[in-house]
N, C-alpha and C positions, 0 to 999 in steps of 0.2 A: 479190694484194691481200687482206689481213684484213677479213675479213668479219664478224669479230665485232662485238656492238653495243654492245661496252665495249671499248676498247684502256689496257693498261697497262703502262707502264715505268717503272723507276726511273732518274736522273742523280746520283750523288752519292745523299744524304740525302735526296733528293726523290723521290715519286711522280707519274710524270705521268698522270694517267687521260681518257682522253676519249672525250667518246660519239660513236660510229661509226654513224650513219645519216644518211648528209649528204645525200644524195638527197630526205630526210621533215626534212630543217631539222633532224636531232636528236630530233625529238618521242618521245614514253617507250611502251613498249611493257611488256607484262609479262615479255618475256623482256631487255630492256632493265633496266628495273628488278632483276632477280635477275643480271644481270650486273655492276652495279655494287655487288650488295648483296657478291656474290663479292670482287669489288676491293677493296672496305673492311675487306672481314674480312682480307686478309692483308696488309694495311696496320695492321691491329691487331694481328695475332700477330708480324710485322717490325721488327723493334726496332732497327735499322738505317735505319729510312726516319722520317724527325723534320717531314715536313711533306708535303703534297699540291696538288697544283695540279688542278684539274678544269676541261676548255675540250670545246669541240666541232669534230669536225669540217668540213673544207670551209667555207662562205661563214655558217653562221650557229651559235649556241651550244646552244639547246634553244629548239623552238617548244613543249614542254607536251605532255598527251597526244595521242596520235595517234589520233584519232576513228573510224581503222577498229578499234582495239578495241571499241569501242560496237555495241551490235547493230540498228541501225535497220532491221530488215528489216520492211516491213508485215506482220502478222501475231498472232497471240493474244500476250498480255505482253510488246507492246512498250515500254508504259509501264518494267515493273520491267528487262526487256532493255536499256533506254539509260539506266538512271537509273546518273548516275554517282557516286551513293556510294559503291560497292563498290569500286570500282576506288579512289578517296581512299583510304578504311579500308584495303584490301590491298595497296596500292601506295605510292602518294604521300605517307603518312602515315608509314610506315616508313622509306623513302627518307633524309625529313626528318629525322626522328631518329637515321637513323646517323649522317647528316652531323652533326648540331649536337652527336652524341657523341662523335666519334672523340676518338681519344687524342692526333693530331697537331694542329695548327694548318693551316687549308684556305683557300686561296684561289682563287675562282671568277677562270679565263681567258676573259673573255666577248669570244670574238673576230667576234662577227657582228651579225647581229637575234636577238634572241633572245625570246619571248613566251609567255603564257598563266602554265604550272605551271614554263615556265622561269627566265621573273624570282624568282619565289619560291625555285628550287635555286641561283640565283645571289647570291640575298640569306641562304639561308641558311649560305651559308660565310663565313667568319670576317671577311674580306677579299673584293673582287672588284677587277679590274682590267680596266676595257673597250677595245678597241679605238678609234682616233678615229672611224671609222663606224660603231660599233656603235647597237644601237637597243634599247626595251624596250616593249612593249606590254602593257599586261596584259589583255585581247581578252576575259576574261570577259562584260562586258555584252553583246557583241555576239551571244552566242550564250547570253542570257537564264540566264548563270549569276553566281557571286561569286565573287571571287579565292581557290584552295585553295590546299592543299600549304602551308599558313602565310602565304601571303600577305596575310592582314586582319591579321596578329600584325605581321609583319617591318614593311609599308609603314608603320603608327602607329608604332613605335620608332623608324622610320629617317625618316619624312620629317612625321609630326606630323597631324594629323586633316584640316584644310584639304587637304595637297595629297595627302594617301590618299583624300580624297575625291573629287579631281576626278581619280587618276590612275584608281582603280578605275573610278568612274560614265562618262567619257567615253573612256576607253579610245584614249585619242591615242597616238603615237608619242613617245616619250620620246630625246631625242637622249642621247647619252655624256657631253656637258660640263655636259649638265643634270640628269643623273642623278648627279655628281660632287656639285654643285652646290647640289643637296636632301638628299642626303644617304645616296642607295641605296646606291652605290658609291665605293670607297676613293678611284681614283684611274683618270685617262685615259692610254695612252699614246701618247708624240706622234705625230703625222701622220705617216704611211708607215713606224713600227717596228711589231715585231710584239710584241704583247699578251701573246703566251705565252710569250716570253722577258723582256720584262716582269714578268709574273709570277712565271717560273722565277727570278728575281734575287732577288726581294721573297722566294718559299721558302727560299730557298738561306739568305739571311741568316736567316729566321725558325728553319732547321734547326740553326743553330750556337748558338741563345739558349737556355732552359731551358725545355723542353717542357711538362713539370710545369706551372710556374707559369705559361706562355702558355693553355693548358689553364684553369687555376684562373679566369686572367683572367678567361677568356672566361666560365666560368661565374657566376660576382661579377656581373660588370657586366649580365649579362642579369637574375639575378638581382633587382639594382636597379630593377629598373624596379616592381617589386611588390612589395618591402620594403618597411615603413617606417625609418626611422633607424634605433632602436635593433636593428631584426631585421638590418640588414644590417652596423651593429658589431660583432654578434655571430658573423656568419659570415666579417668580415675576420678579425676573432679567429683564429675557428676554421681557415680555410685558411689562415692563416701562419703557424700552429703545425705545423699537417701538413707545410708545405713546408717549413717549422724544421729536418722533419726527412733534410732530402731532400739527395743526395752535392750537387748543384748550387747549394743553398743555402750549406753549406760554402766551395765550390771560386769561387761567385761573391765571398764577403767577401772568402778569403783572398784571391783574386787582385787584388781592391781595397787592400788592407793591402799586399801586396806591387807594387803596382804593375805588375802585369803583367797581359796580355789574358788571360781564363776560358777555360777549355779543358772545358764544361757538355758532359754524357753524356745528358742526358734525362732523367736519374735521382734 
């Protein structure tokens, strides 16, 4: 049995990556964290791999940090010893912006409960697709903290002030078809299929489309959200003149003009 606390395989054009400690619910470790930083990076150098799937192992997808990184031991500087900023700043901050940079197009397999700094790594890929039992909590209040790892950013984008406010503050369980439903996550799959194959379908198809410009999207429409108008005509402008110049752009008209299905490189 792999024991590592990142597992990675490719299918086709896909990356399958998932986190290996299903014993701790998934929860992030710093040697966790540097494992996946590892996976992302030859996911970036891989020119061959056009999408990614990220799920967890065993019954749940990521609970968030694992509080035995935290040093609560009674004793001198236990304050600055548990204070978990450092761990955001060196960890969970980094984490987030590889994912929200890579090169592919990413879809979160949320195949279990998944909570805290996990919601957040599930919200920050592109797509997520939950299991029908899945669940989402985001547990910060309960242990007198606030949602990290992007969590105050993603849940206003994705679900709107009201109900970022009452998932953050009362910290309920969040079922799958209501997470669908507000707007966390893309999409459920049905009762008794498995999520990760689910998923795996939704990549497959995203790995045959134009990378480039799935990429651009994704960056555009976040974007959006802090534009005003004319700044954000400005930057359609601008990245559809860079994708102007791209082989996929080409290969996608002509294959329009000629009627026949795009045979897009990435490129």
């Amino acid at each position: 049995m792999d024991v590592s606390p990142v597992l990675y395989e490719t299918r086709g054009s896909v990356a399958l990556v998932t986190l290996n400690r299903p014993d701790a619910l998934n929860s992030f470790t710093r040697k966790m964290h540097e494992g996946l930083w590892s996976v992302l990076e030859r996911i970036e150098k891989d020119k061959e791999v056009r999408a990614m799937v990220l799920t967890g192992a065993g019954r749940g997808f990521c609970a968030g940090a694992d509080l035995a990184e935290f040093d609560f031991t009674p004793g001198p500087d236990l304050v600055q010893r548990a204070d978990p900023g450092p761990i955001i700043n060196e960890l969970f901050n980094p984490t987030v912006r590889r994912l929200m940079k890579l090169r592919v197009p990413t879809i979160a397999a949320v195949n279990g409960a998944t909570a805290g700094a996990g919601v957040s790594i599930a919200m920050a890929c592109d797509l997520a697709v939950a299991a029908s039992n899945a669940s989402f909590t985001l547990a910060f209040s309960k242990i007198g903290l606030i949602p990290d790892a992007g969590g105050t950013w993603f849940l206003i984008k994705k679900l709107g002030l009201a109900r970022a406010m009452g998932a953050a503050m009362l910290s309920d369980k969040l079922r799958a078809q209501d997470a669908k439903e507000w707007g966390m996550i893309w999409d459920v799959a049905p009762e008794g299929e498995d999520c990760v194959a689910a998923a795996m379908k939704l990549a497959t198809r995203l790995a045959d489309m134009p990378t480039k410009a799935l990429v651009e999207t994704r960056h555009v429409l976040r974007a959006a959200a802090s534009n005003d108008l004319d700044r954000q005509l400005d930057l359609e402008r601008d990245t559809q003149s860079a994708l102007g110049k791209t082989y996929d752009y080409f290969e996608g008209v002509n294959a329009f003009r000629d009627k026949r299905a795009p045979k897009f490189k990435g490129d």
